[in-house]
N, C-alpha and C positions, 0 to 999 in steps of 0.2 A: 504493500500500500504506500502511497506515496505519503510522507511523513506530516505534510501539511494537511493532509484531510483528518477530518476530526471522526471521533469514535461513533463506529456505526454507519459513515458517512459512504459511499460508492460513488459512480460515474455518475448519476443520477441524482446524487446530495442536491438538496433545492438548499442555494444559499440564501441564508438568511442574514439578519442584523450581529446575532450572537455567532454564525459562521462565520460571520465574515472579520469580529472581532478574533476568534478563538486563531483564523486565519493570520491575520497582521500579527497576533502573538508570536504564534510559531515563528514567523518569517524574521521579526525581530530576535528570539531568542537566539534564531542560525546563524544571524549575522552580529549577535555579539559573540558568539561560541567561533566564528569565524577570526573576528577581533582578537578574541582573547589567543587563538592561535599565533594569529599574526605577530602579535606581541613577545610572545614565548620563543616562537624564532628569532625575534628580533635580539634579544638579552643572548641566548642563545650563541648569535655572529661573534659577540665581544669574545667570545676565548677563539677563535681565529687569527692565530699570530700574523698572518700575511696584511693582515689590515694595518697593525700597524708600521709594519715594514714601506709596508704604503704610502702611510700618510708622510712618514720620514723622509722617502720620496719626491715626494710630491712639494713636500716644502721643507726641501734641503736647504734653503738661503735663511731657514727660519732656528732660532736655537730649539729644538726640540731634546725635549727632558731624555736622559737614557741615564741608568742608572745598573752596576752590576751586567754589564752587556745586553739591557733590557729598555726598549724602544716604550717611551709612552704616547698616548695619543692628544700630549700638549707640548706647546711652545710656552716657554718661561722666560720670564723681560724680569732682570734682579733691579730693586731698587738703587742707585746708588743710593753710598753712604752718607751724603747731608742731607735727604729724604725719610732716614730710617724713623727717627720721632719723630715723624709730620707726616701721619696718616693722612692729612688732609692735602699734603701737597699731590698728592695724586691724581687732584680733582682741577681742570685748567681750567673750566666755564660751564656754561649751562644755558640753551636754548629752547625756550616752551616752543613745543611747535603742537596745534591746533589737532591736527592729522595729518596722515602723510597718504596716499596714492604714488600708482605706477610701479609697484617692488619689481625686480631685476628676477630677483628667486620668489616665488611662493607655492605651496600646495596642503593646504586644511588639511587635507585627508589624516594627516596622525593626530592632530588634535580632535578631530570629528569620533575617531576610533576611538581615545582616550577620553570623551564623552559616552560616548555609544556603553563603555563597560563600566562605567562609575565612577571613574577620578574624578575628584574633587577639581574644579576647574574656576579660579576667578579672575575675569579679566580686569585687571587694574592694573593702573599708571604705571611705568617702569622709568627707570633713570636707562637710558640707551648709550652707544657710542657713537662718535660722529667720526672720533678721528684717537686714533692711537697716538702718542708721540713718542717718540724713540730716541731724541737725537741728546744726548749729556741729561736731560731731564727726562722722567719718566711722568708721563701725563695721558691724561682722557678728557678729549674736548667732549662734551655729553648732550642730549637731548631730551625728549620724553618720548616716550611711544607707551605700548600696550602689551600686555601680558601676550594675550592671542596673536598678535601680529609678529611676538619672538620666536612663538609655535612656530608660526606657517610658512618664519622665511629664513632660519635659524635650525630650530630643529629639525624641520624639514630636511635639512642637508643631514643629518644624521640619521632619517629615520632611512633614508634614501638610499645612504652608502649602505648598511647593516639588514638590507631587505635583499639587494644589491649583492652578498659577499658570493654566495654562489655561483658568481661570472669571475669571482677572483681567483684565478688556477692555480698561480703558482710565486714564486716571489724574486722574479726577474723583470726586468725593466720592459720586457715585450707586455708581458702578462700585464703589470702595469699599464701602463699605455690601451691594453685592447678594456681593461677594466675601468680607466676614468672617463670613456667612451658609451659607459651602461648606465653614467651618472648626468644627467642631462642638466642639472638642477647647478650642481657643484662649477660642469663644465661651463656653463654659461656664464655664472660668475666670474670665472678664470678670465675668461675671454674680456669681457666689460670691464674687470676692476685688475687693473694692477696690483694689488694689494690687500689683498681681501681680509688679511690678515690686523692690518692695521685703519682701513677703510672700513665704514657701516655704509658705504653708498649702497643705497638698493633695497636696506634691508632692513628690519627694524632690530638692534643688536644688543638686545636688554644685556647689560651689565649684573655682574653678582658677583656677590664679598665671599670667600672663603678665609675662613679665623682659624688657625690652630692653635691651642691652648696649650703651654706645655706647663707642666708641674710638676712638684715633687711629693713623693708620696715613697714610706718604706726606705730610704736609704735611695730609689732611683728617680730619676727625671721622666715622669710619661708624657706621651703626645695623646692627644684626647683625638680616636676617630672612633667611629659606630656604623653598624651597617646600616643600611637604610629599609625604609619595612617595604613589604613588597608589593605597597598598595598606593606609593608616592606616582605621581603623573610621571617624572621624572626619574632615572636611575635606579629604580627598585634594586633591593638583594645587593646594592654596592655599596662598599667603605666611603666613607667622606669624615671631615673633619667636623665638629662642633665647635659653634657654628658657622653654618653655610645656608647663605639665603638668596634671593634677588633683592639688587639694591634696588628697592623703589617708597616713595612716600605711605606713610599709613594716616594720614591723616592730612587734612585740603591744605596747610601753609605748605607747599610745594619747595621754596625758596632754603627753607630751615630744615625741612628737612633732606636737603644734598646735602649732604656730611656723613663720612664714613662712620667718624666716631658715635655720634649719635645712632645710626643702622646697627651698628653691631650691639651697642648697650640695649637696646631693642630685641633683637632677634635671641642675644645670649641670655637673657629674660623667659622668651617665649620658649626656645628650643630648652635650655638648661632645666628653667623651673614651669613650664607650659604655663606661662603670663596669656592671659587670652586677647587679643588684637582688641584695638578701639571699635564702637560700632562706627559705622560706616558715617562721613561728614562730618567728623571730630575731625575739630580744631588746633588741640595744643599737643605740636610734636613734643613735648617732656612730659607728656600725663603720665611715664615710667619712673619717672626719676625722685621719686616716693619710695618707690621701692626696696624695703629691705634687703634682700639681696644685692642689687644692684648699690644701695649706702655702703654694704658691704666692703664690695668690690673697688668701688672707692677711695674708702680709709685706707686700705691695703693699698693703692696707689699713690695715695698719701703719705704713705710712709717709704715707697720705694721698694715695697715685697711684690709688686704687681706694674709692670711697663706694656705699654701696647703699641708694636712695631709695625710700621710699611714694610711689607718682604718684597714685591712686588706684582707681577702681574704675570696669570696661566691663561693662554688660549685656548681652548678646547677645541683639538685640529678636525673634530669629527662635524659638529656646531658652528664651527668657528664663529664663540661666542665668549668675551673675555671676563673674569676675574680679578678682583682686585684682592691680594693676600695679604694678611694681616696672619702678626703670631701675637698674643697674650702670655708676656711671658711671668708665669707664678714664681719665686722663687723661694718660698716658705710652705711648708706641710701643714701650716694653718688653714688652709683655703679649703683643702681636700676631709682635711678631717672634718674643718666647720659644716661641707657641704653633704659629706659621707652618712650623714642617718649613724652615725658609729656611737655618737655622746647625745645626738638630739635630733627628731624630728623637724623642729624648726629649720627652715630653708634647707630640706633635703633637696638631692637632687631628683629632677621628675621629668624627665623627656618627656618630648614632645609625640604627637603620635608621627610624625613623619619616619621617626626609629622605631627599628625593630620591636622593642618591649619597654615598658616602662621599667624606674629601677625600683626595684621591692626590697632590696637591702644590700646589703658591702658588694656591687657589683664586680666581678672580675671584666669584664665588658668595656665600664665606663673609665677603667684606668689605661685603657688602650694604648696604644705603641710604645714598649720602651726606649727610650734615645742611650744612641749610642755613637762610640768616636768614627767607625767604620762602618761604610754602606753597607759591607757585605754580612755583619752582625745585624745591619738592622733587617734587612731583607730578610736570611736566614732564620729569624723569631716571627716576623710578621706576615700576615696574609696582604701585602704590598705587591700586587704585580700588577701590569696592564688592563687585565681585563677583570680585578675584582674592586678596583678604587675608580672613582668617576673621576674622571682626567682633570678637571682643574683643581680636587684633595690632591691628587698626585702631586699635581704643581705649588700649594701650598703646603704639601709635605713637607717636601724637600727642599724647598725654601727657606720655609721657618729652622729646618735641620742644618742646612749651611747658614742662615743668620744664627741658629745661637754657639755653633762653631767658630763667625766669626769675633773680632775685637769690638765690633758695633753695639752686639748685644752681648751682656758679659754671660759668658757660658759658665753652664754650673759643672761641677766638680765631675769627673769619672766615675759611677759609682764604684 
């Protein structure tokens, strides 16, 4: 029988009102059981090491991250050193633009699918890129665009290569070349923009903060990353740092809130201890800064047990969608114990639900990556490779890892 007629139903079924509902179900159901397929392949592509040999490739002119003989699938821009405490120097300006028309790249379709099976979907304001700067200062001249419009002309390039990977054969320059030929979306841009890397022409190139926390707890220094749960719109089942968000306004003063510093005291709020967002048309971007946790955080900076560094900037070569890296660097076991449920309830830690699990007690989980002097120690202990970290954690990984290596930020002892 064919699976859309309903029970009882034959060549003769007289549709009705309720047929014709019970119909549109089904057909609905197929095609999100198709989506959800589609999606499963798609995570699936990322352990395909030929992708990112590819993308290295592809944008050899670009520094792309390799670490331990292992290609990732971002480009990493280090801050210079009189940048490091001036998180804010990273921001060159900021143009409201109304809307924009005409994209270079677009296609809905993976956000339509990431509706169709239930993500969580809001489309608000984003801070964009307009233009990368590279040359002695590291900068982001910025815009505004939209959440949805990041989707369909941004991620779109990823969903595209990763649907894509099975025209990719082999990992030779022909193979190459016959595969960036499958990618029409990618290709076009190439052709149009010189620089796609550091140019938003065409596209709408929402920007996001990646924070890596580093702290000390037990005698070691850990890097704070978590998996991500597998119902986020974005990156499911993959490591990323805490926190990592889109930089964009939560509230209508548009102007105050472009500041890095202020997004992250924000998002490490909501993500850390799940602060729940303003309602919608709230006015004052510091309605957080009440907040105990965050006074916390503060006073420990006040004191010099807590600095928060520019590391600088990861491309995500799949997106080509840029990152702004920040590391938090703890240098006291007060933070972890105060926040650890270990002596007190009060301001535990309580992820957010975009992770995996909330924490219910002394989590092994949320003390994530140990730092160490050598790459190939930290590799070696971590679940650190290409295809299980979302490519711009990768790039504030190892950022934050060579800033507290370097004399910039003062590195904590060996344990």
């Amino acid at each position: 029988m064919d699976p859309t007629s309903p029970p009882g139903g034959g060549i003769f079924y007289n549709v009705t009102k309720d047929g014709m509902r019970y119909l549109n179900k089904r057909r609905r159901e197929m095609r999100i059981n198709r989506a959800r397929a589609r999606f499963e392949k798609i995570e699936a592509a990322r352990a395909n090491p030929n992708i990112y040999q590819f993308l290295k490739w592809l944008y050899d002119q670009e520094p792309v991250l390799e670490r331990c003989g292992e290609a990732y699938p971002v480009a990493v821009y280090e801050a210079p050193d009189d940048q490091r405490r001036d998180v804010e120097s990273i921001l060159v300006d900021l143009t409201v633009r109304d809307s924009t028309k005409g994209w270079l790249v677009h296609n809905a379709k993976h956000r339509k699918n990431l509706e169709l099976v239930g993500r969580s979907l809001h489309n608000r304001t984003t801070f964009t890129m307009q233009e990368m700067v590279t040359n002695g200062q590291l900068g982001l001249k910025c815009s505004t665009g939209s959440y949805f419009d990041g989707l369909d002309t941004c991620d779109a390039l990823e969903r595209e290569l990763l649907e894509k990977v099975s025209h990719l054969e082999g990992s030779d320059e022909r193979s190459f070349e016959r595969f960036l030929r499958k990618l029409p979306l990618r290709s076009r841009l190439h052709r149009e923009i010189q620089d796609p890397l550091r140019s938003g022409f065409g596209r709408s190139v929402a920007v996001s903060i990646s924070t890596l926390i580093a702290f000390h707890f037990d005698g070691d220094t850990r890097l704070m990353m978590r998996k991500r749960s597998p119902l986020t719109a974005a990156h499911p089942n993959l490591f990323h740092v805490i926190p990592s968000f889109m930089f964009q306004p939560a509230t209508t003063a548009l102007r105050d809130e472009f500041s890095v510093r202020n997004n992250i005291y924000r998002e490490y709020l909501e993500e850390l201890f799940d602060r729940a967002e303003p309602e919608q048309g709230a006015d004052d971007p510091s309605y957080f800064y009440g907040d105990a946790n965050l006074q916390y955080l503060q006073n420990l900076m006040a004191r010099g047990a807590v600095e928060l560094y520019l590391t600088g900037v990861a491309v995500n070569l799949l997106s080509l969608r840029p990152d702004i890296c920040t590391l938090l660097h703890v240098r006291t076991d007060e933070w972890y114990q105060h926040h650890s449920g270990r002596f007190s309830e009060q301001g535990k830690f309580q992820l957010c639900d975009e992770f995996s699990s909330r924490i219910d007690s002394l989590d092994e989980d949320i003390r994530g990556v140990v730092y160490r002097s050598a790459d190939e120690e930290v590799v070696a202990h971590n679940p650190i490779r290409a295809h299980t970290v979302v490519p711009p954690g990768a790039g504030a990984l190892w950022l934050g890892i060579d800033a507290l290596r370097s004399g910039i930020v003062h590195s904590p002892g060996e344990p």
